[in-house]
N, C-alpha and C positions, 0 to 999 in steps of 0.2 A: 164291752164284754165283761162279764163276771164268772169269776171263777172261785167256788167253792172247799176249803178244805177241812174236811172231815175230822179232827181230830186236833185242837190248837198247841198240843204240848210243842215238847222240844222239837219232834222232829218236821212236823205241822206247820208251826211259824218260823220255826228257824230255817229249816230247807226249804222246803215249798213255797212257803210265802215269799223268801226272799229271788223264786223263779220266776217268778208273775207278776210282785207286786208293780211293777212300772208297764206292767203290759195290760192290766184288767183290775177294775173293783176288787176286791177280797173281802169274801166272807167265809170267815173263821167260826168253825160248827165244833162246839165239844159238849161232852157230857157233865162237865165240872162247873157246875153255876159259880162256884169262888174263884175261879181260872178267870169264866169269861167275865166277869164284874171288875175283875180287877186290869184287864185287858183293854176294857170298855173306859176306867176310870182312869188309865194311864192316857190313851188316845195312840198308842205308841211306844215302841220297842227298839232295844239297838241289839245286833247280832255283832256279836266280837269276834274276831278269826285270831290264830297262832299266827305267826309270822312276820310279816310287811303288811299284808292285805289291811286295809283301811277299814273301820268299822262299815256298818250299814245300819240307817234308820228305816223303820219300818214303821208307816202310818196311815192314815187314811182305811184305817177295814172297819169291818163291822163282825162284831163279836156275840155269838146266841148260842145256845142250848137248843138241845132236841129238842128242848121241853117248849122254848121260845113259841109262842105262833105266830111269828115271822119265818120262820125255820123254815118254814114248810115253801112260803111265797119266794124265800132268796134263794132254794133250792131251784126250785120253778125256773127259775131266770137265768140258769148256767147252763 
């Protein structure tokens, strides 16, 4: 399964992504070519919580631009 999220800022990757990510592919869709290049160059993310709650890594997605033309085919596919 793959599940696309429209938007990779904070609320994008950090909530969304961290709902799915062990349930399906993710691809992370934003308008910010410096966002998603540096998303793509990282490979991978850690979301940090307040409290006790344990970090979480986030990896394995694939990061494009509207502008991508992949965009259109990883869309296709969710």
């Amino acid at each position: 399964m793959r599940i696309a999220i429209l938007g990779a800022g904070q609320t994008g990757r950090g909530f969304l992504a961290r709902l799915f990510h062990r349930q399906a592919e993710l691809v992370l869709i934003d308008r910010d070519p410096g966002l998603v290049d540096r998303l793509n160059r990282a490979g991978g993310y850690t979301i940090r919580f307040f409290g006790a709650r344990p970090d979480e890594r986030i990896a394995g997605y694939t990061a494009l631009t509207l502008q991508d033309a992949q965009a259109g085919k990883a869309l296709s596919g969710c």
